[in-house]
N, C-alpha and C positions, 0 to 999 in steps of 0.2 A: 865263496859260500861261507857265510857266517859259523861263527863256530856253536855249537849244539849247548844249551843248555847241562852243566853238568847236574850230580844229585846236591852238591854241596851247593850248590847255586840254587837249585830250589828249595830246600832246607833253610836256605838265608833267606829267601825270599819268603817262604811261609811262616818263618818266624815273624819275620818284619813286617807283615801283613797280621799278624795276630796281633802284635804289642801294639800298632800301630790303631788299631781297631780299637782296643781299650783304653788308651790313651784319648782318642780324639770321645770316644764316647764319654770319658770320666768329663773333660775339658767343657762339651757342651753343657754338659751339667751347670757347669762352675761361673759360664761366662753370660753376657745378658746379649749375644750376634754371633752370628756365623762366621763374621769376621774376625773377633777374637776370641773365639773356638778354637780354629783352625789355629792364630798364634800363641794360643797359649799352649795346645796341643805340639809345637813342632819346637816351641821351648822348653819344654818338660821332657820330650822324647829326647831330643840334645842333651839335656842334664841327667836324666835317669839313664843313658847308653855310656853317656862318660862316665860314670860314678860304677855301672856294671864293670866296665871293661878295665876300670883304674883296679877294682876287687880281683879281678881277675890275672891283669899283671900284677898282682899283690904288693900296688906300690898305695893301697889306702890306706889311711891311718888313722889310729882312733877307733872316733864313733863313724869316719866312715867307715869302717870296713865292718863295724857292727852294721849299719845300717843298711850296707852291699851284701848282707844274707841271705835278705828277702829275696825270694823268685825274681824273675825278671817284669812280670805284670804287675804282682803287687808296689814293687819298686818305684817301675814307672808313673804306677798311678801317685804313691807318696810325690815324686817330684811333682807331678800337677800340683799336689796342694801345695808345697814348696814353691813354687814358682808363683803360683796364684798370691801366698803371701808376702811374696819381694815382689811384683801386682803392687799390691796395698800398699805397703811400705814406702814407694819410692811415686807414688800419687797415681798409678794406674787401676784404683781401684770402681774408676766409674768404667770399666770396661766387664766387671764381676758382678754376678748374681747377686741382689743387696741383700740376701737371708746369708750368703757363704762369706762375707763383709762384715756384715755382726758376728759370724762363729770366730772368723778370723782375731776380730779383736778381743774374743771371752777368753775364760778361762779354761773352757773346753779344749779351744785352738791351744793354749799351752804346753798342755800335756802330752801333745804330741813330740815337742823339742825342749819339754825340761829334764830333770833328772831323770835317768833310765828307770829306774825303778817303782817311779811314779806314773809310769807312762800305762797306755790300754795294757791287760795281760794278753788279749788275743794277738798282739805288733808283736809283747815281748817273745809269748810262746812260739808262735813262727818263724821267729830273727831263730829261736834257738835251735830248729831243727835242723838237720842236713838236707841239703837244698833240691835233691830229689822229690825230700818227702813232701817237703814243703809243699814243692813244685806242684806234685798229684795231687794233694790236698785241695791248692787253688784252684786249677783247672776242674776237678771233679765237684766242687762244693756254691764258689764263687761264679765260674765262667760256664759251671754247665754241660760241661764237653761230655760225651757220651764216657762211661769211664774204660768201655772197653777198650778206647782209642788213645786214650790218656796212656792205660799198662803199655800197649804198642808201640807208639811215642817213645815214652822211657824204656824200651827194651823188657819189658817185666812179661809175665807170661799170663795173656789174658785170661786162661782157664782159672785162672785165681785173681779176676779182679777184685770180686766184692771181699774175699779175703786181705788182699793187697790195701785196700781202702780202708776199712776196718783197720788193721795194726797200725797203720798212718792215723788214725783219729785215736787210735790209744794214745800213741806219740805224742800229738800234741796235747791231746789233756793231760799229761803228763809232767808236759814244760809248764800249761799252763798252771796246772796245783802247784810246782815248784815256784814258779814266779810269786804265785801268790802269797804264799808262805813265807820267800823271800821280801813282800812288800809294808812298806812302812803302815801302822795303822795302830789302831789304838785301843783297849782293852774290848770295847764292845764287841768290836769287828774279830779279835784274834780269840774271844771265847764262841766264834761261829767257824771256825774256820776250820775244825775236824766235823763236825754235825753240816758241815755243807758239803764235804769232802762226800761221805755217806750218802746224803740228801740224792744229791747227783749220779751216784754211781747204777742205783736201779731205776728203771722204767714205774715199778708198782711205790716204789717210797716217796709215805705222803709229807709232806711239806710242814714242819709243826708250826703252830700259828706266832709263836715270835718270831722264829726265821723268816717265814713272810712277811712279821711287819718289818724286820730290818732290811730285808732285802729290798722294799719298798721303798727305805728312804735312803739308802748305801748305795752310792751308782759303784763306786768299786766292788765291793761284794755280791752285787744283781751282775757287774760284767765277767765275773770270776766264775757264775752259778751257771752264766750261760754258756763260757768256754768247757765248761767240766760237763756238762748235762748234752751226752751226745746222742741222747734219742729226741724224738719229739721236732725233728725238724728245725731246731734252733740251729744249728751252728753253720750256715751258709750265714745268718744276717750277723749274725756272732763276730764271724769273719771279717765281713764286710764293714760295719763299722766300726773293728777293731784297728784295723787297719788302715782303710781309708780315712774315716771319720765325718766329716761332713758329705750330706751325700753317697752313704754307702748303700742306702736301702733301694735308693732310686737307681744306682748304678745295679746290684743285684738284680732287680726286677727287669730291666734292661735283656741285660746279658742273656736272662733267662728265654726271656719272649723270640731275642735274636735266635737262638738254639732251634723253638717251639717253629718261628716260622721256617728256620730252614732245613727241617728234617722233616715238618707235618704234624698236624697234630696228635697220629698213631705211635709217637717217637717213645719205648718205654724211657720211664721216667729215672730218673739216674738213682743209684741203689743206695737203699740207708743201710744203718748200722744191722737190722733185721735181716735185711737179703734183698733180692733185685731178679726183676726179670732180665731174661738174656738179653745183649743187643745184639738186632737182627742185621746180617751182613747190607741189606738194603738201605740203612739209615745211611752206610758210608757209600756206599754206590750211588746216593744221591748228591754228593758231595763232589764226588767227580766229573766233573762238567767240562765239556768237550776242549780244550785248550787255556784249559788253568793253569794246569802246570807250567807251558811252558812261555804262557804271558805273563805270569808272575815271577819266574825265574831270571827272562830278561831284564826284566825291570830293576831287578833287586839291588845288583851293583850300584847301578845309579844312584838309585833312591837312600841307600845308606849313607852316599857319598857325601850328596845334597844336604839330607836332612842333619848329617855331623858335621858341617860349617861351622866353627863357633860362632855366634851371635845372629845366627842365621835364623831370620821368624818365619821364611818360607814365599818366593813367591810368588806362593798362591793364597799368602792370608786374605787375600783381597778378592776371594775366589776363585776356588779353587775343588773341584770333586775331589771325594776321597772313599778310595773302596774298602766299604764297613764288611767286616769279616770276623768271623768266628772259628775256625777248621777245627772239625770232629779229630783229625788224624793231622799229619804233617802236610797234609796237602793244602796248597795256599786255596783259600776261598777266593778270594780276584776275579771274576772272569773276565771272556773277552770285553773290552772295551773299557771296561775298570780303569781306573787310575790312580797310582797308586801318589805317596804324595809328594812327589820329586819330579812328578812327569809334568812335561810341558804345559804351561798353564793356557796357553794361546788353546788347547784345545781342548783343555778341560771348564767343566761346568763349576758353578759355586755350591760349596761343603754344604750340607743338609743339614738343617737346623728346626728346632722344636721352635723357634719363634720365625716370622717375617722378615725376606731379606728381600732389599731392594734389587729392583730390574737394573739390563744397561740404561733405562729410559727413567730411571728414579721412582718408580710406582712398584710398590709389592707383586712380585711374578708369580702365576698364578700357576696351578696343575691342572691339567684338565677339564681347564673350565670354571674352577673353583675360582670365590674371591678369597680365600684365604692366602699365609704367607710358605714356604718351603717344608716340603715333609720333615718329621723329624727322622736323624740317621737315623734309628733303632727300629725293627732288629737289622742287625746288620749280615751282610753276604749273602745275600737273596741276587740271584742273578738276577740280571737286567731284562731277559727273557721274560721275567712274572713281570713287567710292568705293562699297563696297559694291555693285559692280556682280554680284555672283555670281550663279549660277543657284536660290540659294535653297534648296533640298530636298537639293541632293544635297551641297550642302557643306557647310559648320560643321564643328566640331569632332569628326567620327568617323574612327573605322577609316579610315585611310589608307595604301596602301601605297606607298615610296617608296623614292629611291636618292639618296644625297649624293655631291658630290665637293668637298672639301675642298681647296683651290690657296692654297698659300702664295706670296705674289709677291712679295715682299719679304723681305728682314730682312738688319738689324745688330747692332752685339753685343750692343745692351739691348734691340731692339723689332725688330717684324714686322709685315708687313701681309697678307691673307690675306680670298680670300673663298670663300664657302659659296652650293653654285648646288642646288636640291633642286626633285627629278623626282616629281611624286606623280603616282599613278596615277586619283586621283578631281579632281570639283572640288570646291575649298575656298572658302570664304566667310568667311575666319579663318585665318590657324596661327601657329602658334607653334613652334619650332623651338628643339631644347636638344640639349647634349654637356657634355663633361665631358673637362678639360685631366688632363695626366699630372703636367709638372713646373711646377704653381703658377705656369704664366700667367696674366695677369690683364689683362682688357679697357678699354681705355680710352676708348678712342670707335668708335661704329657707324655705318654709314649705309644706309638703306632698311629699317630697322627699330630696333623699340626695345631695350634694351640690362637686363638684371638678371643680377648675379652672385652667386649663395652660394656660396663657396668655390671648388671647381674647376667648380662647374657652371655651363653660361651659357645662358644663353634669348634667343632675338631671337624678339619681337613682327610681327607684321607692322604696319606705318603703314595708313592710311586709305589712298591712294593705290593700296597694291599687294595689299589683302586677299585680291582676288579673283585665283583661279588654275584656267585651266581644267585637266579631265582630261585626263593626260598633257605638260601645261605644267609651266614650270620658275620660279622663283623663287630670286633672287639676291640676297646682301646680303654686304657687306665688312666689315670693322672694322681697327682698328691697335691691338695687343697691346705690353705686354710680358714679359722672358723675364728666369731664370737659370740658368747652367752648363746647360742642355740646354732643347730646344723640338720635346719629340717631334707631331708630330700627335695633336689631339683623337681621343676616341671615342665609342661611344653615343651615335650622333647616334638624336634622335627627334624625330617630326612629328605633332604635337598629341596625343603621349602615344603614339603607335608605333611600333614600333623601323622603322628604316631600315637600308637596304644603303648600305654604303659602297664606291666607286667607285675 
């Protein structure tokens, strides 16, 4: 009789399963295939686990062990972009996203590995905190997690989370004023640097009009205003491209939606600096899904073993499934059937990706009918149960009548972000949704479905996760675009080939 998963064994395994998750989800971001997604992700995972565990035997040195501060997510995702620019460097950079190609070689990408004290304040101020705090910070801010679960996790006592949360965002605005203070800068910048201190510290203090216009043209002092100003919702994006930097907003938005689908859309919403509704014991009860624990558990050994091969690219670069997870608590998200990404590839399927991946037969594989390319992974740990959960008869691909409303939520002078929520009036088992751009936008990355552009036209696929839509239910999916000289609204929206009203 085999021997029984122990706690420390699914403790590793949920771990591995979370980083693992963020990792592959930052990678897709970064990469232009599925194929080297997956390798870039199980590169980075490699590099970011060694670099952890050298901090850890306290044999780093230098600026590694400044740099082995960070949590263990945020970390990991730094090696992605790490690895992504020794990528570039050493001529692998036709396998990279061409906008993350241009960052690489600016002087944005610099900043991240030139002098310390020139670097983001939100990298520095979190390298500075103690790694607990750090820890809760990311997870409650960045990944989403319910933060009741986060206190639990760390031992803390959840009656006091939103307090718990709160003294951690004092903390970092704390390192981050210090950083800043500490940072090179030049007479203009350092006669703002108590008037922004202030500026920040209340909800009601209005913004005097020079300070805006500096802060308008000082990307250092706009990212020093954002670290310190901890109402108003800013500092999850604060974070995000603090630290990651290229690709931080789209990885936030990500994380987020993965949360949203896998707790429901009733899930309260994680608590600000004000206060916070309770989280209901249900949110984690959904979580628990009938033999998670102990398929992720086994797996785990393995899977560390595997993926810490030196020079190991995995494989399953060549395809390979990989189970997208998120866990509210220490419970590994994985379910039955998952696979995590050491496991056998003979029977596993090929990593989910926001663009088209080739068949065994060399033609783009289709979901359900669809001719689009593979769902995108995000959100991720939705068990396998929600796919294809449709009513069968009365959905697929027919006569559908529907209503779009199209919400731009963003935009700057070259790009926009914007999502598409569609009201159909039957149930589907499938769709597929298309429009067609006025002035030559063109789509960059999507999330909660797959992504094909011919010219002005765009199509989102639905993913496995979210095929199914009941009658009269709605279906949502975003993407980030860009623009020139004008960004009028799409038109001809249609739903698996029928026209829609637009809203």
């Amino acid at each position: 009789m085999p021997d029984l998963p122990t706690p420390k064994d699914a403790a590793e395994a949920a771990l591995f399963s979370e980083c693992w998750d963020a990792v592959l989800s930052y990678a897709d971001l970064c990469t232009s295939g599925s194929t080297a997604a997956n390798q870039l992700a199980r590169e980075a995972f490699a590099l970011g686990i060694r670099e952890a565990r050298a901090a850890e035997d306290g044999t780093a040195r230098g600026a590694g062990r400044r740099s082995s501060r960070l949590p263990r997510i945020p970390l990991l995702l730094t090696a992605v972009r790490t690895t992504a620019a020794a990528w570039e460097a050493r001529g692998q950079g036709h396998k990279l996203d061409p906008d993350l190609r241009l960052w690489l070689n600016s002087d944005k990408a610099a900043r991240y590995v030139g002098p310390p004290l020139s670097r983001p304040i939100a990298l520095r101020g979190l390298r500075d905190m103690q790694e607990p705090d750090a820890a809760l910070l990311w997870l409650a801010e960045v990944e989403a997690l319910p933060l009741q679960a986060v206190v639990r996790r760390q031992g803390l006592d959840p009656t006091a989370a939103v307090e718990e949360l709160n003294q951690v965002r004092g903390l970092f605005r704390d390192r981050c004023h210090r950083n800043h203070l500490d940072t090179p800068m030049d007479a203009e910048c350092r006669s703002y640097v108590r008037l922004l201190d202030a500026v920040t510290r209340s909800p009601a203090a209005d913004t005097p009009p020079d300070l805006s216009r500096h802060l308008a043209t000082c990307v250092e002092c706009a990212e020093a205003a954002a670290c310190l100003r901890l109402h108003g919702g800013g500092l999850p994006a604060a974070l995000a491209q603090g630290v990651i930097g290229w690709g931080g907003l789209a990885y936030l938005e990500r994380r987020r939606r993965a949360t949203e689908v896998r707790l429901g859309p009733g899930r309260p919403d994680a608590p600000d600096a004000g206060g916070a509704a309770e989280q209901v014991a249900a949110s984690r009860a959904r979580m628990l899904r009938g033999g998670m624990l102990a398929a992720a558990a086994l797996v785990s050994v393995v899977a560390l073993a595997v993926s810490m091969m030196p020079g190991d690219t995995g494989a399953g670069s060549g395809g390979e499934n990989v189970a997208q997870g998120n866990p509210a608590d220490s419970t590994p998200v994985a379910g039955p059937g998952s696979v995590l990404p050491s496991a056998d590839p003979a029977t596993s399927a090929a990593p989910s990706s926001s663009r088209p991946a080739p068949s065994a037969s060399g033609t783009p594989s289709a979901t359900g009918g669809n001719d689009a390319g593979k769902p995108d992974p995000e959100p991720q740990g939705t068990s396998s149960a929600t796919a294809g959960a449709g009513s069968g008869a009365g959905g697929s691909e027919e006569a559908a009548a529907c209503e779009v409303t199209y919400d731009l939520v963003n935009q700057w002078p070259d790009g926009f972000q914007a999502t598409v929520t569609v009201t159909t009036a039957v149930t589907l088992d499938g769709w597929r949704v298309a429009w067609s751009f006025r002035d030559g936008q063109k789509v960059d990355q999507m999330w909660d479905a797959s992504l094909a552009q011919d010219g002005s036209r765009v199509t989102a696929t639905a993913a496995d996760y979210n095929r199914s839509v009941s009658a009269n239910g709605t279906l949502t999916f975003g993407f980030l675009a860009s623009w020139q000289n004008k960004n009028s609204a799409p038109y001809a929206f249609t739903l698996n080939g029928q026209t829609c009203t637009s809203s």
